[in-house]
Backbone and ligand atoms as CSV (ligand in chain L), in Angstrom:
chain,resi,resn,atom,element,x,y,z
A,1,UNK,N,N,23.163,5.891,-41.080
A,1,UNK,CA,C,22.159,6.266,-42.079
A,1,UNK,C,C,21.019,5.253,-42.080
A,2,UNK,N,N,19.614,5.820,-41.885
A,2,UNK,CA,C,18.667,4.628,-41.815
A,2,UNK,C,C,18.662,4.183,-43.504
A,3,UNK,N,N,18.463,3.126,-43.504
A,3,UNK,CA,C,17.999,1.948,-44.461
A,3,UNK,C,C,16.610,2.425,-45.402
A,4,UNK,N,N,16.403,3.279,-46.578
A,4,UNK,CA,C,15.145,3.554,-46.857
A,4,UNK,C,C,14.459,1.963,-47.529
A,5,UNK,N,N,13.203,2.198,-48.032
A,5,UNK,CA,C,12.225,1.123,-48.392
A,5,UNK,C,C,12.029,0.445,-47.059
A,6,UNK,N,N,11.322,-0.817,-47.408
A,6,UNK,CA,C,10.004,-1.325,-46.505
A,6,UNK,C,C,11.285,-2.467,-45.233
A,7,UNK,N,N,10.640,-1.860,-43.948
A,7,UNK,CA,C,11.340,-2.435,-42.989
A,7,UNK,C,C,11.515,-4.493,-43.231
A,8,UNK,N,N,12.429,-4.433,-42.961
A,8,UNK,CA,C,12.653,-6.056,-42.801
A,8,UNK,C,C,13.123,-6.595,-41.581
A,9,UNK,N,N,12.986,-7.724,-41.284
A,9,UNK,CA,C,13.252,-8.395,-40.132
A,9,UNK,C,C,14.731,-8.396,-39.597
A,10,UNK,N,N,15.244,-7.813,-38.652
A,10,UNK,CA,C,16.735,-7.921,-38.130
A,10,UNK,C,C,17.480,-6.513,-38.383
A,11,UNK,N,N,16.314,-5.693,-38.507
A,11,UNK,CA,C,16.146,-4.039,-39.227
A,11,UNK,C,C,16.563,-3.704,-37.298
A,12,UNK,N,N,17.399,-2.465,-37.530
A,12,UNK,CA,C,17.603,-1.821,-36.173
A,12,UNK,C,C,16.687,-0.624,-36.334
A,13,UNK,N,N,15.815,-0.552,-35.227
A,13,UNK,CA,C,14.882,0.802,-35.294
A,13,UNK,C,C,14.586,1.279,-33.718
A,14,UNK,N,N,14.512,2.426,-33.886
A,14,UNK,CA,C,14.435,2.602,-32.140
A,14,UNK,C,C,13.076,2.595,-31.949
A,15,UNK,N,N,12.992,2.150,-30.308
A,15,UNK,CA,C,11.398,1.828,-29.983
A,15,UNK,C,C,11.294,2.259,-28.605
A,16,UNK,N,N,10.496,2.275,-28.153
A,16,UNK,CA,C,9.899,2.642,-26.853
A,16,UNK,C,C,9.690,1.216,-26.178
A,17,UNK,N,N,10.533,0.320,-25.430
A,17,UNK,CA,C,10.676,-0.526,-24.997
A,17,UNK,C,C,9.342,-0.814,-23.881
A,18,UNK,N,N,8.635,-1.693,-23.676
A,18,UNK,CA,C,7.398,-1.503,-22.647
A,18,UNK,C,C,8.254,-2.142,-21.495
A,19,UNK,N,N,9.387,-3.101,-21.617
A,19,UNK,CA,C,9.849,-3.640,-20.506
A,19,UNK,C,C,10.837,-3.221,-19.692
A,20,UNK,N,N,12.030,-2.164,-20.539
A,20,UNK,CA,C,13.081,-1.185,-19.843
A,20,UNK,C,C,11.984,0.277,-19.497
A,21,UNK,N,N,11.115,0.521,-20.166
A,21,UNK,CA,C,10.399,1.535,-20.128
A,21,UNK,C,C,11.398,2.482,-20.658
A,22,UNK,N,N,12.037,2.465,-21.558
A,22,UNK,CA,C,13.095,3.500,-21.998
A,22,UNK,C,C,13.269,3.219,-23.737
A,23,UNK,N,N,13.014,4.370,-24.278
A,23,UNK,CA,C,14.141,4.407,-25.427
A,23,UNK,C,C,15.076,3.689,-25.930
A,24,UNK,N,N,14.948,2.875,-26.708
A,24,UNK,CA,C,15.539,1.694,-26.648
A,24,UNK,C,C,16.243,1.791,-28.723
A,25,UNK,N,N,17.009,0.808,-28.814
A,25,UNK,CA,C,17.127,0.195,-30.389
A,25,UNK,C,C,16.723,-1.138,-30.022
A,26,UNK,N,N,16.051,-1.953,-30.744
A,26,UNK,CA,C,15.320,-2.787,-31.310
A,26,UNK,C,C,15.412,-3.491,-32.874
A,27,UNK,N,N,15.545,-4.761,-32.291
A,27,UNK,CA,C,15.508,-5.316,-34.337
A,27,UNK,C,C,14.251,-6.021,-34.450
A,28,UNK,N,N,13.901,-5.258,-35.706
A,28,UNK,CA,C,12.860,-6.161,-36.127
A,28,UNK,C,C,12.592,-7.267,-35.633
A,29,UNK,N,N,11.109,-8.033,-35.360
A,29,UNK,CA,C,11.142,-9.411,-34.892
A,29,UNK,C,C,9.920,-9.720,-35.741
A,30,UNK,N,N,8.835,-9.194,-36.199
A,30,UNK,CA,C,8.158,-9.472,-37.112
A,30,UNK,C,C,6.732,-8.433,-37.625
A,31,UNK,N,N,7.039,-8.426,-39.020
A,31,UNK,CA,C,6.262,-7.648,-39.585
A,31,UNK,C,C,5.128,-7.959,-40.575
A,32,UNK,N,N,3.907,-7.290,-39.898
A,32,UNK,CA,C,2.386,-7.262,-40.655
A,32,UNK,C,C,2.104,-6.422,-41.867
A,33,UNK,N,N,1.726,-6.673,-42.984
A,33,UNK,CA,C,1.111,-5.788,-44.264
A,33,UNK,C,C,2.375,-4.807,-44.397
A,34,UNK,N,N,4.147,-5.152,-43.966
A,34,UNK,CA,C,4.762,-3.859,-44.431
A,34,UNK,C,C,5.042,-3.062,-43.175
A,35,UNK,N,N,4.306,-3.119,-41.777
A,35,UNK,CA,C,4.600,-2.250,-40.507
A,35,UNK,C,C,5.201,-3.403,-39.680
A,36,UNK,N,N,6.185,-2.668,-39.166
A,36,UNK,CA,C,6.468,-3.914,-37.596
A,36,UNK,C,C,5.981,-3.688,-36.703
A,37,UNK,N,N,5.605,-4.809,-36.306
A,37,UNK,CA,C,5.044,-5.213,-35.562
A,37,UNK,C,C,5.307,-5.697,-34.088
A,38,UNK,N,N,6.247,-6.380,-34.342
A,38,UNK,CA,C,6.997,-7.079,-32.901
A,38,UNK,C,C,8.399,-6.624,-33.318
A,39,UNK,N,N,9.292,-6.211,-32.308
A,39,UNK,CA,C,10.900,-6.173,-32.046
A,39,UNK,C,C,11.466,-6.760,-30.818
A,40,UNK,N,N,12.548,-6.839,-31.184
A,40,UNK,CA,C,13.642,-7.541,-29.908
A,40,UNK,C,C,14.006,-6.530,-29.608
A,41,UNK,N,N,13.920,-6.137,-27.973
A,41,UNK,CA,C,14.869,-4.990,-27.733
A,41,UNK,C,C,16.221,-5.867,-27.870
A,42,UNK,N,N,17.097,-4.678,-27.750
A,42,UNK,CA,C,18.726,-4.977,-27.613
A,42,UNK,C,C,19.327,-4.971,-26.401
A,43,UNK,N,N,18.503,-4.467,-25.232
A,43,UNK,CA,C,18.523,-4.168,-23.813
A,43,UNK,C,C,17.986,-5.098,-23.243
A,44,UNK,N,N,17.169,-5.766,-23.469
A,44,UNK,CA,C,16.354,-7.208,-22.408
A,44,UNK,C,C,16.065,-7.885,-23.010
A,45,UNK,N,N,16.502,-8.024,-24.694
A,45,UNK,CA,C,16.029,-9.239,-25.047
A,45,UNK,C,C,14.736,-10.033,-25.321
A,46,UNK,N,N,13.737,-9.073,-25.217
A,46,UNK,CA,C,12.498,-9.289,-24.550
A,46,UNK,C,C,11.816,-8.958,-26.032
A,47,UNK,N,N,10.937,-9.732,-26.667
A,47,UNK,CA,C,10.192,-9.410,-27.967
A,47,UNK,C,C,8.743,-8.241,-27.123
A,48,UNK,N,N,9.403,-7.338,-27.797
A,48,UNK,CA,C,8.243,-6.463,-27.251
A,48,UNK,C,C,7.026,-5.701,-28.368
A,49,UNK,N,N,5.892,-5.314,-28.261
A,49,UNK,CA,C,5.505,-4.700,-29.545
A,49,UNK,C,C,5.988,-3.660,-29.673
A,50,UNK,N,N,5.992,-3.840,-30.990
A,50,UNK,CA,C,6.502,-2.074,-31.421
A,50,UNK,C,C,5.979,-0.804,-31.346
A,51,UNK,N,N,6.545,-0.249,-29.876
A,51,UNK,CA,C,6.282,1.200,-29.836
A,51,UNK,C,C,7.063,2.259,-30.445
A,52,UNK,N,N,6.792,3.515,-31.016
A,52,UNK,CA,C,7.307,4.589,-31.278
A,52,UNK,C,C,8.191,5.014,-29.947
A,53,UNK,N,N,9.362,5.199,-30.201
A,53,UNK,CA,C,10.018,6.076,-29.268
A,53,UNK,C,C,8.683,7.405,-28.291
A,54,UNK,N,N,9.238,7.113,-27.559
A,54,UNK,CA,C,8.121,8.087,-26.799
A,54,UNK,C,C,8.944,9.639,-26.460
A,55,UNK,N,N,8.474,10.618,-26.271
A,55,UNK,CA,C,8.964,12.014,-26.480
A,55,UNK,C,C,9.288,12.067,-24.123
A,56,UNK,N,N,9.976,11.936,-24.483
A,56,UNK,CA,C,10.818,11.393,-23.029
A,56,UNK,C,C,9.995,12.788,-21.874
A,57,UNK,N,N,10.505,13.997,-22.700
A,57,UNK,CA,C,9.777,15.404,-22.122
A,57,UNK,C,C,8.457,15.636,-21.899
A,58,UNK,N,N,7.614,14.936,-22.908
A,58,UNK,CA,C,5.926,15.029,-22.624
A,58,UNK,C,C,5.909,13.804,-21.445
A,59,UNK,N,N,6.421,12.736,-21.464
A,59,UNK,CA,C,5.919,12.092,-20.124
A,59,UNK,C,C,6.286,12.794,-19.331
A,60,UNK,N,N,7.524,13.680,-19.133
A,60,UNK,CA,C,7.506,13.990,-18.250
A,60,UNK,C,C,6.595,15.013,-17.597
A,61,UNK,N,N,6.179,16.072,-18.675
A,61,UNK,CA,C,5.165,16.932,-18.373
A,61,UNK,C,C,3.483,16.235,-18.074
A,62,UNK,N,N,3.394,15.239,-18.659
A,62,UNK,CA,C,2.271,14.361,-18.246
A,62,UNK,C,C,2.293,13.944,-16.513
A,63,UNK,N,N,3.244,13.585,-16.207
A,63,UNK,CA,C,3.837,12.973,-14.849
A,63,UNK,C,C,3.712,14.466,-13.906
A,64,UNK,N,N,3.974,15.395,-14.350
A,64,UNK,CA,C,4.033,16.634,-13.643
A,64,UNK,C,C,2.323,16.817,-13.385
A,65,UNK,N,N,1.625,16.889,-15.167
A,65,UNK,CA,C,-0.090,17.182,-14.577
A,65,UNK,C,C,-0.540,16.311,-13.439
A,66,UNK,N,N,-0.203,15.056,-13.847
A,66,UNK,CA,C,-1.005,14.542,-12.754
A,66,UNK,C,C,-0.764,14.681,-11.416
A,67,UNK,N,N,0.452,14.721,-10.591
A,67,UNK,CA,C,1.169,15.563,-9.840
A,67,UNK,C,C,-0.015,16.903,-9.464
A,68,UNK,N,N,-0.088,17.227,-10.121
A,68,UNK,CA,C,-0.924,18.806,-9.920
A,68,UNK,C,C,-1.929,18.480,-9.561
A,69,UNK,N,N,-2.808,17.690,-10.567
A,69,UNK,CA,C,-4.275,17.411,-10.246
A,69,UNK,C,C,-4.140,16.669,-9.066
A,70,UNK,N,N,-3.389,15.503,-8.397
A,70,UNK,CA,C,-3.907,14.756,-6.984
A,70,UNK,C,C,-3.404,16.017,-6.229
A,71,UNK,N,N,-2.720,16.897,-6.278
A,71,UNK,CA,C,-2.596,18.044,-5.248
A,71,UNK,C,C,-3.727,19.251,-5.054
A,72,UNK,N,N,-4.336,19.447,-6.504
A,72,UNK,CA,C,-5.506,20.020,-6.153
A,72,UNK,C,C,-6.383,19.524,-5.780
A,73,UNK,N,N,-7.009,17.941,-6.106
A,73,UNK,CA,C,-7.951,17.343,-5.204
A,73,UNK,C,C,-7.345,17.509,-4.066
A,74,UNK,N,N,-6.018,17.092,-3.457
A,74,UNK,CA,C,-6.314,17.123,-2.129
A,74,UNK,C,C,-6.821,18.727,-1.576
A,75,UNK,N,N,-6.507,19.642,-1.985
A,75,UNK,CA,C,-6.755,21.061,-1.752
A,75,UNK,C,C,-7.983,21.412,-2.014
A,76,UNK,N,N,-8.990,20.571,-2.830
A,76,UNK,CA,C,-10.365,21.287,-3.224
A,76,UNK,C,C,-11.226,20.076,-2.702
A,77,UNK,N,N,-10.950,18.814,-2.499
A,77,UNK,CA,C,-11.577,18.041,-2.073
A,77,UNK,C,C,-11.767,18.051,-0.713
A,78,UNK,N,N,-12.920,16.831,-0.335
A,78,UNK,CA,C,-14.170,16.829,0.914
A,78,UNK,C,C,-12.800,17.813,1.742
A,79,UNK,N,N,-14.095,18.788,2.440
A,79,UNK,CA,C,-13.067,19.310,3.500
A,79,UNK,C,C,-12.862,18.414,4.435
A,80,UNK,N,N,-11.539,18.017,4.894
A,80,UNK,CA,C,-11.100,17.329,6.009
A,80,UNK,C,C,-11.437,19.216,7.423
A,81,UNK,N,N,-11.982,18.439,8.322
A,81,UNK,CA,C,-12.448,19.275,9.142
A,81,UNK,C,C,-11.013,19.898,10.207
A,82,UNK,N,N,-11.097,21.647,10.268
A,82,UNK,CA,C,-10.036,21.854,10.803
A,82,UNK,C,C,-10.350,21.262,11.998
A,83,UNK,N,N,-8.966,20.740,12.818
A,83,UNK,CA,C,-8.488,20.264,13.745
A,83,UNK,C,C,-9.252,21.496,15.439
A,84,UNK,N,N,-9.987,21.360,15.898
A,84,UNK,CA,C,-9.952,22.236,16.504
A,84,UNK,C,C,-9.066,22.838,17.889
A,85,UNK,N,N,-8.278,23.453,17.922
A,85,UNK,CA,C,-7.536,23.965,18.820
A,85,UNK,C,C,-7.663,22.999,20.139
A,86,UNK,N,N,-6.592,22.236,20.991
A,86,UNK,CA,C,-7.038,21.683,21.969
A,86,UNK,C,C,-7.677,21.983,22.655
A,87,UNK,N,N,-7.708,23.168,22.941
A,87,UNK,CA,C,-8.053,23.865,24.338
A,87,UNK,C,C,-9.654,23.658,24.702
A,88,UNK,N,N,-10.198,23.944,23.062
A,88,UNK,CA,C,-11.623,23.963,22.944
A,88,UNK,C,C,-11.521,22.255,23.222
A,89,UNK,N,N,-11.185,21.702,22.147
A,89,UNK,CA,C,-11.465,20.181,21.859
A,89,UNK,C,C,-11.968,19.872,23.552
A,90,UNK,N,N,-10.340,20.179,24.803
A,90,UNK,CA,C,-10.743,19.854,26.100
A,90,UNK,C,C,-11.837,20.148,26.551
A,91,UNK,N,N,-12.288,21.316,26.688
A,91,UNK,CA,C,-13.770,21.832,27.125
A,91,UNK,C,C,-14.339,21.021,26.681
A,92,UNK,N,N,-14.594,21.000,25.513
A,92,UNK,CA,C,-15.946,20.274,24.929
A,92,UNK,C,C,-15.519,18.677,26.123
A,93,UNK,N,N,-14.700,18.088,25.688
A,93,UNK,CA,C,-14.290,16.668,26.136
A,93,UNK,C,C,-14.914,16.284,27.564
A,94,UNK,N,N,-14.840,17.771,28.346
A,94,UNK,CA,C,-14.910,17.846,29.417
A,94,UNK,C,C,-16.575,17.874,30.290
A,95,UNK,N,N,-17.464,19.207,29.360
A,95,UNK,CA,C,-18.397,19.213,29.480
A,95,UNK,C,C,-19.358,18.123,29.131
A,96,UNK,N,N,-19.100,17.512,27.912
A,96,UNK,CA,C,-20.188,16.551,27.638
A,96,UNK,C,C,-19.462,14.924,27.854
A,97,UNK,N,N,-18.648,14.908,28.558
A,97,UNK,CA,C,-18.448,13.482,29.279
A,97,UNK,C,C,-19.146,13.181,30.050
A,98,UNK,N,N,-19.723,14.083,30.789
A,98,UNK,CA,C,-21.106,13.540,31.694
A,98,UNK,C,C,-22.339,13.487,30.997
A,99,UNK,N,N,-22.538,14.408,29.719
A,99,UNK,CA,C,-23.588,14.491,29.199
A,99,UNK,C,C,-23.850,13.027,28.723
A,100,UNK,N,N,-25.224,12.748,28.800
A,100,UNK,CA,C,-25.701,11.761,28.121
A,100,UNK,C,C,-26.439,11.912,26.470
A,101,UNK,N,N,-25.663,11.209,25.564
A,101,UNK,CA,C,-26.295,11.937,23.968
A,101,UNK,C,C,-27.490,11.489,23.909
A,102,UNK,N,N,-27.875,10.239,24.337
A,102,UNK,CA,C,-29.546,9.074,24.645
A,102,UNK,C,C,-30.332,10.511,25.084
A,103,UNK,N,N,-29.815,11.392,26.061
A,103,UNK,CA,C,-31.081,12.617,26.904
A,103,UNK,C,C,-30.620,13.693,25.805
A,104,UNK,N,N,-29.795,13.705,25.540
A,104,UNK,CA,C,-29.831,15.361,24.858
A,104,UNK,C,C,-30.559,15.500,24.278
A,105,UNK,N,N,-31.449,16.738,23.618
A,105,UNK,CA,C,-32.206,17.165,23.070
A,105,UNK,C,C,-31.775,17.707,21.226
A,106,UNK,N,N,-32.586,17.202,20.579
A,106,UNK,CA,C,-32.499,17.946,19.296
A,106,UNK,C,C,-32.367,19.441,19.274
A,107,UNK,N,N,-31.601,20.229,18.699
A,107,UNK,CA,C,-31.734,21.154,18.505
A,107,UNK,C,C,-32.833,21.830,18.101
A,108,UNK,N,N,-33.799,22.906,18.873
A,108,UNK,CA,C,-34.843,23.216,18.252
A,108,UNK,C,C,-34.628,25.019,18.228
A,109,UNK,N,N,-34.539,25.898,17.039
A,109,UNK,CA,C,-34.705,27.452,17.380
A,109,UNK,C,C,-35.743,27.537,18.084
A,110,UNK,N,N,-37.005,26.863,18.166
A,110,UNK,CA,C,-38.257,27.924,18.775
A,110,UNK,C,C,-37.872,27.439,20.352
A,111,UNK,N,N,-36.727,26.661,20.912
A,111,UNK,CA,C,-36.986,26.803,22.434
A,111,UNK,C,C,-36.207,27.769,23.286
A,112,UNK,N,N,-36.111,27.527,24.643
A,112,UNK,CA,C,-35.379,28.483,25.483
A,112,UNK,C,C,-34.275,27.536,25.409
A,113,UNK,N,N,-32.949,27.981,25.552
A,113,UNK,CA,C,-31.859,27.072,26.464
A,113,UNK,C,C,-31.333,27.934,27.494
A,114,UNK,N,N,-30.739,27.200,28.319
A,114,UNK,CA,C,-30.259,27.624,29.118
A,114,UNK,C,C,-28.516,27.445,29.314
A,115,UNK,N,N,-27.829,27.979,30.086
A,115,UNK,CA,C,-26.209,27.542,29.792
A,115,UNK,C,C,-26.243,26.324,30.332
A,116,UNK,N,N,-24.581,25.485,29.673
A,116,UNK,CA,C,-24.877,24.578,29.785
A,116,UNK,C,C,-25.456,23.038,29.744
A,117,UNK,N,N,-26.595,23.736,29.065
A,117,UNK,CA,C,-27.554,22.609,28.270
A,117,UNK,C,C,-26.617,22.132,26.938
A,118,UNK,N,N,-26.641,20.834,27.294
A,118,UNK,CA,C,-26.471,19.870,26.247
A,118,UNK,C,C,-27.624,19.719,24.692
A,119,UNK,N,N,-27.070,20.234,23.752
A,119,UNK,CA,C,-28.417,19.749,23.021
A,119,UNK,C,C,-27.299,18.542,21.415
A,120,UNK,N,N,-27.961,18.685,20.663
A,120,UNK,CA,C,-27.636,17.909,19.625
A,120,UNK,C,C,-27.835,18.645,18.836
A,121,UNK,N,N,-26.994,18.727,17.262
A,121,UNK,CA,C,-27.195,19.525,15.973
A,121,UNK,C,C,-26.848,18.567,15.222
A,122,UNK,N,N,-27.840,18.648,13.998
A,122,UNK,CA,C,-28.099,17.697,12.846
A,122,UNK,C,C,-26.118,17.895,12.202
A,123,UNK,N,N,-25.994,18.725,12.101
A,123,UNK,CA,C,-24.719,19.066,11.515
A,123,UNK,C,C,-23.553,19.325,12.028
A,124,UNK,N,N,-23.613,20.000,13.730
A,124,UNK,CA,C,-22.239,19.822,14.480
A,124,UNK,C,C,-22.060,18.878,15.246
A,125,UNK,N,N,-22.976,17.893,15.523
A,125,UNK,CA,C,-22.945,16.937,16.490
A,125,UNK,C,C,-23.517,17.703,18.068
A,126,UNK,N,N,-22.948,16.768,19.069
A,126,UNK,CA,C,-23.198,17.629,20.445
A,126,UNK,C,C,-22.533,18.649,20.853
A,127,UNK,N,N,-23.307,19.276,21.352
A,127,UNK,CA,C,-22.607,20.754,21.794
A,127,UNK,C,C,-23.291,21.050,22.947
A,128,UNK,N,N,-22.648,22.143,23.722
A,128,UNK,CA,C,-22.969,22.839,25.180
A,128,UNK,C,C,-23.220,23.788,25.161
A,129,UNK,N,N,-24.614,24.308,25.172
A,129,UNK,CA,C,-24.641,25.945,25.274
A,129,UNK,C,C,-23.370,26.531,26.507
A,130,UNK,N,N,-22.940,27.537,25.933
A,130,UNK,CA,C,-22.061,27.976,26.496
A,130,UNK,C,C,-22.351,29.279,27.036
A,131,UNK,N,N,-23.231,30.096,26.460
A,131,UNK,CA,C,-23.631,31.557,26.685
A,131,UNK,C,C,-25.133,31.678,25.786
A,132,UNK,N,N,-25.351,32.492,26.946
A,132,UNK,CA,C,-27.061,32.493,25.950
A,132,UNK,C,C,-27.532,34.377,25.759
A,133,UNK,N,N,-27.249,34.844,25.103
A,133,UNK,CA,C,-27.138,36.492,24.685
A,133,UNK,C,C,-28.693,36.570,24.877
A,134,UNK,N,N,-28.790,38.014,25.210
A,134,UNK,CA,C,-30.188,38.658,25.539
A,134,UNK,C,C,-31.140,37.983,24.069
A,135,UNK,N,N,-30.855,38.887,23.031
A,135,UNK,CA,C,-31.773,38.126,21.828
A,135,UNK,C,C,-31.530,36.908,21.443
A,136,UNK,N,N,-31.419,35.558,23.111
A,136,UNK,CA,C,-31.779,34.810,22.223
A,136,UNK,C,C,-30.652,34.079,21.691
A,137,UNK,N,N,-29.696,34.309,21.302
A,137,UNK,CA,C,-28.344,33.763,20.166
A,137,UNK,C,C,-27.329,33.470,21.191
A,138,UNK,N,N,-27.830,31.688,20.864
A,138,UNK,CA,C,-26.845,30.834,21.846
A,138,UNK,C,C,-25.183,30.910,21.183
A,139,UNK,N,N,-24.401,30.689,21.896
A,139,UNK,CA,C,-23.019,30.540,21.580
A,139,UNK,C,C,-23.351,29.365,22.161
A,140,UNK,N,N,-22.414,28.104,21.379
A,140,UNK,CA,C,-22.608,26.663,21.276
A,140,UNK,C,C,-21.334,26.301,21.660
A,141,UNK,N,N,-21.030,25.400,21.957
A,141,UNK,CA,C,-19.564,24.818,21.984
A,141,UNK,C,C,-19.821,23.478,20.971
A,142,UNK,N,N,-19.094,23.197,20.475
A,142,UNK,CA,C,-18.942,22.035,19.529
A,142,UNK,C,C,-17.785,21.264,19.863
A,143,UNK,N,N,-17.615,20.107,19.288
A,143,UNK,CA,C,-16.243,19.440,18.708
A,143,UNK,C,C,-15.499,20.262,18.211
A,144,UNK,N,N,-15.802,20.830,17.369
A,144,UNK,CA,C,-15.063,21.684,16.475
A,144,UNK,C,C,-14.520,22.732,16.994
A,145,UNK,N,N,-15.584,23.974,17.754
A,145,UNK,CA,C,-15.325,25.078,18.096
A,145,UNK,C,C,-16.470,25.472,18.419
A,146,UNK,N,N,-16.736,26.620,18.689
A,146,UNK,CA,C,-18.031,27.846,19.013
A,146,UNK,C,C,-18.622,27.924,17.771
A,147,UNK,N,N,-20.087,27.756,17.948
A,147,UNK,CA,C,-20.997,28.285,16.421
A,147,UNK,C,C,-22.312,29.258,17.075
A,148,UNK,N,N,-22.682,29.914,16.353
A,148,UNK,CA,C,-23.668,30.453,16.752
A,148,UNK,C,C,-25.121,30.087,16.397
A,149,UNK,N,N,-25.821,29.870,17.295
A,149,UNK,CA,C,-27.215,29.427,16.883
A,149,UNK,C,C,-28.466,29.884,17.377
A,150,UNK,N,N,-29.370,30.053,16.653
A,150,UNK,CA,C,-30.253,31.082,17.296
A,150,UNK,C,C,-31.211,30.214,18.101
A,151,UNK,N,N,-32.337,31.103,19.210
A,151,UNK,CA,C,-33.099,30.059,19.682
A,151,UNK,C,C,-34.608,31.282,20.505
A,152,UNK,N,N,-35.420,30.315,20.869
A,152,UNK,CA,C,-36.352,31.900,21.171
A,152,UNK,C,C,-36.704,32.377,20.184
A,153,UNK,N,N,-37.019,31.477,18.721
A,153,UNK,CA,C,-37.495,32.084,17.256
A,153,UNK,C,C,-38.822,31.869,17.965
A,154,UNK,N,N,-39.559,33.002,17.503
A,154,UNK,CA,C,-40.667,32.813,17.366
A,154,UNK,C,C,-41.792,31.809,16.487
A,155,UNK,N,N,-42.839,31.153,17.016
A,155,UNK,CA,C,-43.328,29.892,15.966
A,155,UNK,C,C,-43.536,30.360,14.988
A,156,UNK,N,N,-44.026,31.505,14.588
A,156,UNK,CA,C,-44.840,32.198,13.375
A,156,UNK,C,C,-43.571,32.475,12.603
A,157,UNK,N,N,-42.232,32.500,12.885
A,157,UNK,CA,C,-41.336,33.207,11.877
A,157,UNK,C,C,-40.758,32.050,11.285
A,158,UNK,N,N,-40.834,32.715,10.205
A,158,UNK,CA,C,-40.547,31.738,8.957
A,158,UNK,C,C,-38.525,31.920,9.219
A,159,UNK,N,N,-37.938,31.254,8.541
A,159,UNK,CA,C,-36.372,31.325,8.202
A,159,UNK,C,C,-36.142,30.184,6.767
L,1,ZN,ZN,ZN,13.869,-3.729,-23.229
């Protein structure tokens, strides 16, 4: 049966231990204006401040959110870039090992390419024209994979 009126020193009260990290009983060790303040656990001995028993189930559901949230950052955060299939990765590896990136050319739509040609993209890095379609629309090889990029724009057309 707890003890009613104002806690006193050597008082058993349960506490939320900061040093077992557990649920603990605790005696009084010293009390401010009427609240305690400091307790001895009974488990380590250790004068710890006085915490409220903690609701054992909400940490645990706390421990679960956060759990969730570093799993959705990893799932919604910077895309880590897919891996591209070896096969491509080789090609590419293959074609632009001789290429020099110092000569390659910026990517420009208004020019011709030709297959083959090495150029540079602000955003895929180097790539190899790989196929150059009647209108114009290079198939690229990348690091990554194949992108499509147009070329043979006319100067006057806006995009
Ligand atoms: Zn303790």
């Amino acid at each position: 049966m707890p003890r009613k009126g104002p806690p006193q020193i050597g008082d058993i009260v349960e506490i939320h231990c900061s040093k077992c990290r557990l649920n603990l009983d605790a005696s009084v060790a010293a009390i401010v204006g009427g609240e305690v303040v400091k307790v001895t656990c009974r488990t380590c001995d250790n004068e710890v401040p006085m915490r409220p028993p903690m609701d054992m189930g909400m940490k645990k559901e706390k421990a679960l959110e956060r759990l969730m949230k570093m799993r959705q950052k990893r799932l919604t955060g910077p895309a880590t870039p897919v891996a591209a299939p070896d096969a491509v990765r080789a090609l590419w590896d293959e074609l632009t090992a001789k290429a020099d990136p110092r000569r390659a050319k910026v990517y420009d739509r208004h020019r011709k390419y030709r297959e083959e040609e090495v150029l540079l993209h602000k955003e895929h890095g180097m790539g190899v024209v790989h196929q150059v379609d009647a209108d114009g629309e290079l198939q690229v090889l990348f690091r990554h994979g194949f992108e499509r990029l147009r070329s043979q724009v006319p100067p006057d057309e806006d995009e």
